[in-house]
N, C-alpha and C positions, 0 to 999 in steps of 0.2 A: 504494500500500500504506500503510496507519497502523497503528495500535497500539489496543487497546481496554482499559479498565482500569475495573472497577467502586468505586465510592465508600466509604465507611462506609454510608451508607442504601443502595445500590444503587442507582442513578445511575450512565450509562455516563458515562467520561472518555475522550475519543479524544486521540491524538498527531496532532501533524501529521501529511502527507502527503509521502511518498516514491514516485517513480518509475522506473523500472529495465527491462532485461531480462531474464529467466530464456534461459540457451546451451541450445536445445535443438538444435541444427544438429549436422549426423554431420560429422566431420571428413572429408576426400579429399585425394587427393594430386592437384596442378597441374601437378607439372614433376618431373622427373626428369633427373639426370646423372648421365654424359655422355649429350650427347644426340644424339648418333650411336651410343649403344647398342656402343662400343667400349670396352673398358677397356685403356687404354695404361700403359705403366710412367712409376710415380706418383700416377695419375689415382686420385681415388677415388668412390666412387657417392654421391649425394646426393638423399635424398628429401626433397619441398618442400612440407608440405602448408598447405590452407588459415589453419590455427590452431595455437594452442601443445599439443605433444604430450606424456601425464602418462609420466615415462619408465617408470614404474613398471609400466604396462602392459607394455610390452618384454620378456615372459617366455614360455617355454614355448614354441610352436607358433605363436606369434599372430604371431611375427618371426622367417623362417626366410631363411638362403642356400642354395642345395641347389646341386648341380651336376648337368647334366641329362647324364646318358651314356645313348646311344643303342645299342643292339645289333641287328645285321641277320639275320636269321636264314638261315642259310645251304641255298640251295635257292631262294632269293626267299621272301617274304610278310611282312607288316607289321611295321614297325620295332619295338621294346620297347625303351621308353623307361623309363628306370628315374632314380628322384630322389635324390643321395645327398648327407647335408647337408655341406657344407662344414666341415673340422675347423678349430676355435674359435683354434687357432694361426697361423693363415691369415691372421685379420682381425680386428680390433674394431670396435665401433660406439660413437658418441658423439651424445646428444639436446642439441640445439640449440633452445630457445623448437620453432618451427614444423617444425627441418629435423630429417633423422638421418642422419648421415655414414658409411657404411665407409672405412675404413682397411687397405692391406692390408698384407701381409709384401712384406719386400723381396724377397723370391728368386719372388713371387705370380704373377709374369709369367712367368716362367723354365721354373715347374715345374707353368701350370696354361693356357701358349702354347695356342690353338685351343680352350680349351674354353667350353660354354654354361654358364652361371651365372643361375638362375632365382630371384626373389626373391619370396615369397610373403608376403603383411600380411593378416593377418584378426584382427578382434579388438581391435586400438591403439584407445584412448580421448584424449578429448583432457583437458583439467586441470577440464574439469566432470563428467569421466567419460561422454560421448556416445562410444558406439564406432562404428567407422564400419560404414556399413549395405548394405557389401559386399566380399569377396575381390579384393583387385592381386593380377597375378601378370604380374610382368617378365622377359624373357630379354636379358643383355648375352652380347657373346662379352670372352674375352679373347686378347689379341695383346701376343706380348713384343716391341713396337715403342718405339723411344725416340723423345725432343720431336725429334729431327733425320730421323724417320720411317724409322730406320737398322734392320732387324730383328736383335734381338741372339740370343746361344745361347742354346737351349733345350734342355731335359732330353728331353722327346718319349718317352714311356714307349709302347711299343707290346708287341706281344704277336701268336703264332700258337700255332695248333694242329698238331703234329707227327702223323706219320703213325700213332706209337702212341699216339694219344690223350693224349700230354702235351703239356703246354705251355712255348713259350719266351717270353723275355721280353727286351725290350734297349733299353738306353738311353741318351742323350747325356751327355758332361762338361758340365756349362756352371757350376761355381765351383771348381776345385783346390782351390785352396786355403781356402776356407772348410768343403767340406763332410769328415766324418770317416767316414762309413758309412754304406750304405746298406741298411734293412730291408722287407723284402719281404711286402706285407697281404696277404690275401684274403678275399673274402666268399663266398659264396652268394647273398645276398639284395641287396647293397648296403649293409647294414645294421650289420653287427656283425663287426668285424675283424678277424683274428689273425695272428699274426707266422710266414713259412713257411722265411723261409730270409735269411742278412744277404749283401754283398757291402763290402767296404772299400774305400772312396775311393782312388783314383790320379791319376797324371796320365794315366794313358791317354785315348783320346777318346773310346770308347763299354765299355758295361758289361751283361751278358748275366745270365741267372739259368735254367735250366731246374726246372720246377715239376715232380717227377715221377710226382704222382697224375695216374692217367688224368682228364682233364674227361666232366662228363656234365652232360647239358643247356645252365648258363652259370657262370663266374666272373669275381670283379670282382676286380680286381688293383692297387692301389696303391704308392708307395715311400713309407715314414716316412725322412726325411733326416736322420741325427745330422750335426748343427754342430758347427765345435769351438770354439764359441764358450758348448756346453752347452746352446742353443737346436734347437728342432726346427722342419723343415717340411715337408709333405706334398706330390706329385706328382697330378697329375688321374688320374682312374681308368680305369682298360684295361678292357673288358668282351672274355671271349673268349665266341663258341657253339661248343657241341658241332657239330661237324661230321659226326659219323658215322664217325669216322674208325675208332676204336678200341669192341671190343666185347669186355667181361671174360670171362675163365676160364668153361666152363660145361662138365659132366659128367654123363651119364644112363644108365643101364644099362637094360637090356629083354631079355628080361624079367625080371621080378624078381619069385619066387625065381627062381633059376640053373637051369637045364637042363643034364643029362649034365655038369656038373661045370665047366662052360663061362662066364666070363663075357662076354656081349657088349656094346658100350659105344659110346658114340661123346664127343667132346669136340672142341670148337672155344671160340676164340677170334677176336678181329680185330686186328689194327695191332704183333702182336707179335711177332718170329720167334725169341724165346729158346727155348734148350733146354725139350723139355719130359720129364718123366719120370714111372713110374708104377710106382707099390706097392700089393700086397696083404697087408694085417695082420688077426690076429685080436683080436677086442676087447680083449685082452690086453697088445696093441700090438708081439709076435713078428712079424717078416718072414716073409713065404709065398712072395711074387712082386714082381719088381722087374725092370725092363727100362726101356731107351728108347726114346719115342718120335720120329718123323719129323714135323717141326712139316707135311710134307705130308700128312698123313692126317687133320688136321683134319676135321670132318662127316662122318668115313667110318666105316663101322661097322666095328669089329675084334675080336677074340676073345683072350681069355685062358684056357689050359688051364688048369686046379685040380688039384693031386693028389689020387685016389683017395681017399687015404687022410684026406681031411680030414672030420670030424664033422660032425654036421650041425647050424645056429646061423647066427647073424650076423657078417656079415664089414667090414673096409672096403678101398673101393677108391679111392688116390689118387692125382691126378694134379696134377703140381706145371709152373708154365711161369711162370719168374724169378722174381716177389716173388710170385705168385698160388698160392694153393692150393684144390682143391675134393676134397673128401671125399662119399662116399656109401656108403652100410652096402645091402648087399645080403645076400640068405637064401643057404643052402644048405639044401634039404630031405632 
């Protein structure tokens, strides 16, 4: 390479001559640890690539830890694999020239024992800005094992599905005294988290929680760990499936309008044996008719007498069984 510079009359003046490389090479990763793909307590992850990495790439999506929870669907057929990112309290990362190091939380092994942890890099440039010119995607497990290969307590968050469509949950002690309470997440998706119910730390040895929304389809189930050190840290994720176990409140009248004064009905449910009971009001919201029903008559069609002397209009008919209610407006001609 030289320089070129024109004169007073226009006459080229050249510079000497320089020679060099232009970095057009995509950076790649050579080595990864640990490299028995085990993460032990202490141990931290280190990716090792060819060249110096701009850290500044390190944003967004292009550098993710997710944790891979598995769901089986119940009945047999193909597993659903769901990707859920590791929360940021967990771990940090540090760019080193070539390498980039995870770091994890101390309690990381404790409260994330047995589970897959998938690293995803798409995107990193290196300090000439080459990005690389393909998707890593790594699975470590982790194991709360110490350097003396002793396995230590674990939290072990599990979770079933109750016969009425709720769910329980229960868990191991494994810090007394460090942790102050325990908050209970859940998802739908994996994705987006809310707080369902707290439990307070004890010394007991394990710790239970019933979730008492029926499940339908899947949820992901988490613990946020308050420390009482003011510090927080999260549990690997429980994924339940819908079993079939439980099937909501449901109410249909036939015919509709009413015949001879008669309503005929049928109502079921599945997974619940609470009381169930049953009112007739007019839109006005006056009692007409009120009785109990025998949670055995479920699917069965049964008949409500009307009194004669009621108008003719829209009615409602409801049938209530523990936190459930279903309403439906039926005629009288």
């Amino acid at each position: 390479v030289r320089a070129v510079a024109y004169g007073e009359f226009g006459f080229p003046e050249y510079s000497g001559e320089a020679s060099g490389r232009i970095d057009t090479q995509s950076p790649w990763i050579v080595r990864i640890t640990p490299e028995d793909d085990v993460i032990g307590i202490g141990e931290t992850i280190k990716l090792i690539f060819t060249e110096a990495i701009a850290a500044e790439s390190l944003t967004g999506e292009a550098f993710t830890l997710r944790e891979m929870v598995i769901g089986t669907p119940i009945g047999g057929g193909a597993n659903d694999t769901t990707y859920v990112k590791l929360p940021e309290a967990m771990y940090r990362t540090e760019v080193g020239g070539s390498d980039i190091t995870f770091y994890f939380d101390a309690d990381f092994n404790a409260t994330y024992d047995g589970a897959l942890m998938a690293i995803s890099v798409d995107g990193i440039t290196d300090r000439a800005s080459n990005p690389m010119d393909s998707t890593f995607l790594h699975v470590l497990e982790v194991e709360n094992v110490g350097a003396t290969q002793s396995r230590m307590s674990s939290l072990g968050l599990a979770g079933e599905q109750l016969e009425d469509g709720t769910v329980q949950l229960s868990w191991m002690q494994y810090n007394a005294e460090g942790n102050l309470n325990y908050l209970i997440e859940r998802s739908a998706d994996g994705d987006q988290f809310e707080v369902i119910g707290s439990v307070l730390s004890s010394e007991a040895e394990s710790f239970s929680y019933h979730d008492e929304t029926v499940l339908s389809d899947q949820a992901f189930y988490r613990l946020r760990i308050q420390r009482t050190d003011a510090t927080e840290a999260y549990s690997r994720v429980a994924v339940i499936m819908d079993a079939g176990l439980a099937q909501p409140l449901s109410v249909e009248v036939f015919p509709n309008p009413i015949e001879d004064d008669q309503v005929q009905f049928t109502w079921f449910s599945k997974g619940s044996e609470a009381d169930v009971s049953l009112e007739v009001r007019d839109l006005r919201g006056v009692l007409i008719h009120s009785e109990a029903l025998d949670v055995t008559t479920r699917d069965l069609q049964q008949t409500v007498k009307l009194p004669g002397h009621l108008e003719t209009g829209m009615y409602l008919l409801q049938v209530s069984q523990g936190s459930q209610t279903q309403v439906v407006k039926f005629i009288k001609e």
